[in-house]
N, C-alpha and C positions, 0 to 999 in steps of 0.2 A: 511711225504709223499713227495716222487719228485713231484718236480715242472710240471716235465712233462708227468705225470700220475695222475695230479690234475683235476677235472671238474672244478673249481675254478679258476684253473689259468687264466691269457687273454692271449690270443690268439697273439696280436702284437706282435714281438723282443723287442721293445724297452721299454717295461708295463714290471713292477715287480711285482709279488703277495707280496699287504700286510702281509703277513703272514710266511714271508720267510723274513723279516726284521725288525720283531720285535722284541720280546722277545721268539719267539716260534721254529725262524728260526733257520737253521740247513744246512752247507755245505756239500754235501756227499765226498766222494772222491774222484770222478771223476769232479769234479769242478759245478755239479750239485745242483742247491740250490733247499731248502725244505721247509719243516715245520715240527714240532711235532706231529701235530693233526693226528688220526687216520683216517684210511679212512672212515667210517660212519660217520664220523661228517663231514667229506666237503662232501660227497653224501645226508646227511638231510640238510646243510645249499643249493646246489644245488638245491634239490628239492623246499624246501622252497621258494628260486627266483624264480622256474617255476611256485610254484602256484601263485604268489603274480604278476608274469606277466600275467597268464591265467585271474585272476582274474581282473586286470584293460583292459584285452581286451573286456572281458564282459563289463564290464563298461560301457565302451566307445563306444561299441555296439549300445546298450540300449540307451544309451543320441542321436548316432547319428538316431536312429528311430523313436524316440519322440520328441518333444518339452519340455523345461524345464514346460511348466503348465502344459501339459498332463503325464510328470512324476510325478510331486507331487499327481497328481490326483491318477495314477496307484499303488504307495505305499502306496496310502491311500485305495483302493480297495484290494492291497494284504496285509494289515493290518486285515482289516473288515475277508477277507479269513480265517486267521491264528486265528482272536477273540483278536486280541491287541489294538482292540478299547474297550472291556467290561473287561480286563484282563490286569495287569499289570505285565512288569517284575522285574527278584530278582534281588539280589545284592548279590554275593556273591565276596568277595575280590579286592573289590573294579572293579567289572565287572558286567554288566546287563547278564542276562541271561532270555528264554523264555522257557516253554514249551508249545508247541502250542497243543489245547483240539480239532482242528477240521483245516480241509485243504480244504473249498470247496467253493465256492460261485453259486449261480444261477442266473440265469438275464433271460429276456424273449426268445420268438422265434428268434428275430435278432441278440443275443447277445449284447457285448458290444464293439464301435467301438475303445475304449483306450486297454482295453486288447486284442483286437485283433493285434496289430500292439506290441507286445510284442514277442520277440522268441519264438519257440515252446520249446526251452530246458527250458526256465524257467515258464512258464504255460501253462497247456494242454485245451484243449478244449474240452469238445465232450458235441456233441448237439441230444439230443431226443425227442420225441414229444411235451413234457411239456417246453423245454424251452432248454439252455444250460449251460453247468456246469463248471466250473472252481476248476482249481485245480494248487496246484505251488510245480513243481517237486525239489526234493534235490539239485539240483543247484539254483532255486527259489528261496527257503528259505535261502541256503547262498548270494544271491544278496540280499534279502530284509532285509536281519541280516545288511549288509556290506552298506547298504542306511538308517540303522536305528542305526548302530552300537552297536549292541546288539549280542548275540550269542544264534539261534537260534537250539534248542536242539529237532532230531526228535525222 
């Protein structure tokens, strides 16, 4: 792949893509350098860095909304949600995995004031006569997988 139809490549003149001076690199003819790699593989390794940036923006989110105790508190509450306090996970190849039996938690008429101060993309709220309900949406679960380092399977 040219350099200059790479998502990969950096952007400065003076940066050279790795990969265009290794073993993979390739001069075109028009003095344009390259690589081997086909184009879906620098378009999944692209992708890959955007999730892995999305993913520590979340982060980073999270910590600046909380306090470090009122986090540990709150993966211990989206633990209790998911049932990985009575439920252990597997091990397969040498990696934990979960499958979580249930996604909900209740708390009284006020709720709870740690999960409230949680994004709403990663736990929902909704509150009815009896009390209010918790639940942690598919980005939830990939934050509580990636604070427990497990992979949680919905």
């Amino acid at each position: 792949m040219r350099c200059d139809c790479c998502p990969l490549c950096p952007i400065a003149e003076d940066d050279v893509c790795p990969e265009s001076e290794g073993e993979y690199g390739i001069e075109h003819a028009d003095g344009m350098l390259g690589c081997r790699h086909p184009k879906n593989w620098a378009k999944k390794r692209d992708e890959e860095h955007t999730e892995y940036l999305s993913d520590m923006g979340t982060d980073m989110g999270v910590e600046l909304c909380i306090s470090e105790d009122e986090l540990k508190i709150a993966v211990d509450y989206c633990k209790h949600m998911v049932g990985l306090d009575y439920e252990r996970p597997y091990q397969r190849h040498g990696k934990l995995f979960y499958k979580p039996y249930r996604n909900y938690w209740g708390a009284s008429a006020n709720g709870n004031k740690i999960l409230d101060k949680l994004p709403r993309f990663l736990v929902t709220r909704e509150a009815d006569e009896m009390g209010v309900w918790y639940t942690l949406t598919l980005d939830g679960l990939k934050w509580l997988g990636r604070q427990l380092k497990i992979t949680i399977k919905c």
